[in-house]
N, C-alpha and C positions, 0 to 999 in steps of 0.2 A: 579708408578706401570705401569706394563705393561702389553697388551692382544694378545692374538694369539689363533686365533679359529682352533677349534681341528676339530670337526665334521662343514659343512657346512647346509644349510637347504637344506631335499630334494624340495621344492619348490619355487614359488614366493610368494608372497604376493596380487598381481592383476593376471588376465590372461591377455593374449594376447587381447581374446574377449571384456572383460570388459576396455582395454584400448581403443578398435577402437570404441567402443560402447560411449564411454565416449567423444572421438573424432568425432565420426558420422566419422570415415574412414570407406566404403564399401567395397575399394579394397584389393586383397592381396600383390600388390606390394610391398608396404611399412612394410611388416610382420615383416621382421628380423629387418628393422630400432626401429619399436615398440617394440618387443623384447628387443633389447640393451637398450631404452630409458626403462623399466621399470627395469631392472636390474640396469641399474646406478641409477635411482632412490632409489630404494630401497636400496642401499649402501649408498648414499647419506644421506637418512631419517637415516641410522640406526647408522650412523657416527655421526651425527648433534646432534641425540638425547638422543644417548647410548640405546635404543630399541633394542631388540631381536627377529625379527616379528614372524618369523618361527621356531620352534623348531631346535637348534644349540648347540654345545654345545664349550665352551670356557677354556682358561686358565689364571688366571688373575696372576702373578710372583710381589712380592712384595721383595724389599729391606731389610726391616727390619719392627719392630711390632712400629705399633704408638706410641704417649704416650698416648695415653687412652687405650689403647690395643684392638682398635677395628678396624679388615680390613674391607673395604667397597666393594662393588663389583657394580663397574660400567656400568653394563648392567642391563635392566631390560626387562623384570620381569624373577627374576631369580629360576627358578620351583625347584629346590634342589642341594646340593653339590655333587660330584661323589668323591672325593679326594683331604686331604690335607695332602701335604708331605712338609718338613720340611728339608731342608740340613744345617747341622754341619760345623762349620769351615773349617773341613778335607773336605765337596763335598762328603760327609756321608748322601745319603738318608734314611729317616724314614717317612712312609706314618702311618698317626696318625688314631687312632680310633676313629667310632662317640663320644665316651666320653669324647676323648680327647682335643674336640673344641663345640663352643654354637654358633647355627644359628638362624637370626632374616630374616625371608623371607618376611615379612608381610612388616617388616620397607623399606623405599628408600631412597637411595640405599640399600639391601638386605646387615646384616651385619655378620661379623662371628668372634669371639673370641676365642683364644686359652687361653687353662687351663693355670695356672699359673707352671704348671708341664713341659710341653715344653721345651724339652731343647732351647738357645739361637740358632737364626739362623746365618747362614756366611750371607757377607753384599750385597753379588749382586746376586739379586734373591733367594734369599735363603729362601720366603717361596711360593709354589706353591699351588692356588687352582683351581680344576679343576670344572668346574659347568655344568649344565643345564640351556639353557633360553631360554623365546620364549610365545609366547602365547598358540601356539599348532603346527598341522601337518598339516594345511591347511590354507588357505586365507580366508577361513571363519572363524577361530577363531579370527582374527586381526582384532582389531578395526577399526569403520568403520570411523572413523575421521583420522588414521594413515592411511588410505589403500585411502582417499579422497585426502590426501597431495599427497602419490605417482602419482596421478593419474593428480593431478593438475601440478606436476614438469614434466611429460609423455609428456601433452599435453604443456605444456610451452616450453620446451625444441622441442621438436616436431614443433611446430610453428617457430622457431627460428636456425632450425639446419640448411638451406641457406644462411641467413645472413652473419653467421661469418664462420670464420675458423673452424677446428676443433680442433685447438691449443688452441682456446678461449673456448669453449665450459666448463659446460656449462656456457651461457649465462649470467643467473640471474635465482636468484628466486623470484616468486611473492609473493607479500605478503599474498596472502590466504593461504600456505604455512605455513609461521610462525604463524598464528592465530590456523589454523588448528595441527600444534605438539607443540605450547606452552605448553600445561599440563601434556605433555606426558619428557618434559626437566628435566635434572638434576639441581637442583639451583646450586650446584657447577661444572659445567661444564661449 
């Protein structure tokens, strides 16, 4: 499977504030380097984890139907489906109706089944789902153990962005880091 984000978040996940605060930085010099370091963070977290911090919305393209016939969707938390289309041997789209598939949002990864009605799809990419995910439309809705990692990889990276090149970069991650998004990981990721 494969994902390509359709809409991005209008936000971050920390502010600016909440990183220099986190850093005891007072100056503004360093603004836009803080800036970059919580943006890449936050790519980082949300690569690492398959997390969705911010309200976003995604596309996941699938090959073909399993054999349990059940797609998974490897982001979470995934707030609802917007469309699943379906192409035909011929590269013949058919966007299906809600009756036409069964969504499990509760379960993780969030799952979705097509009716047994379905026609068969062509083999490369040939089933498309488009979603919703995120926790909400702000940095207050994001957990505050996911928003602790960001803020810890901010300051890590931050500490460390003299050292090296910026070929190297980043650096490493510390391990409070992986304590802090372990619960938030896919076991199959």
């Amino acid at each position: 499977m494969t994902y390509a984000q359709i809409a991005a978040p209008a936000a971050m996940p920390v502010t600016l504030a909440q990183a220099k605060a986190h850093m005891r930085v007072t100056s503004d010099t360093e603004d836009d380097a803080i800036t970059a370091l919580i943006a890449a963070a936050t790519q980082y977290l949300e690569r690492d984890t398959g997390q969705a911090l911010i309200d976003q919305q995604w596309r996941a393209y699938f090959d073909r139907m399993p054999c349990d016939g059940v797609l998974e969707l490897m982001r979470s938390p995934v707030r609802g489906i917007v469309a699943v289309t379906v192409y035909d041997a011929n590269g013949n789209a058919t966007v299906l109706d809600g009756s036409d598939y069964y969504v499990n949002l509760v379960a993780r990864p969030a799952r979705v089944r097509l009716a047994d009605s379905v026609p068969a799809a062509m083999r490369a990419n040939g089933i498309e789902i488009d979603f919703d995910a995120g926790y909400g439309e702000a940095g207050t809705d994001v957990p505050d153990m996911l928003k602790r990692a960001i803020l810890v990889l901010v300051a890590h990276w931050y500490d460390f962005r003299g050292v090296f090149d910026a070929a190297d970069q980043p650096v490493s991650v510390p391990a409070l880091y992986a304590r802090l998004t372990r619960h938030f990981r896919f076991l199959s990721v």
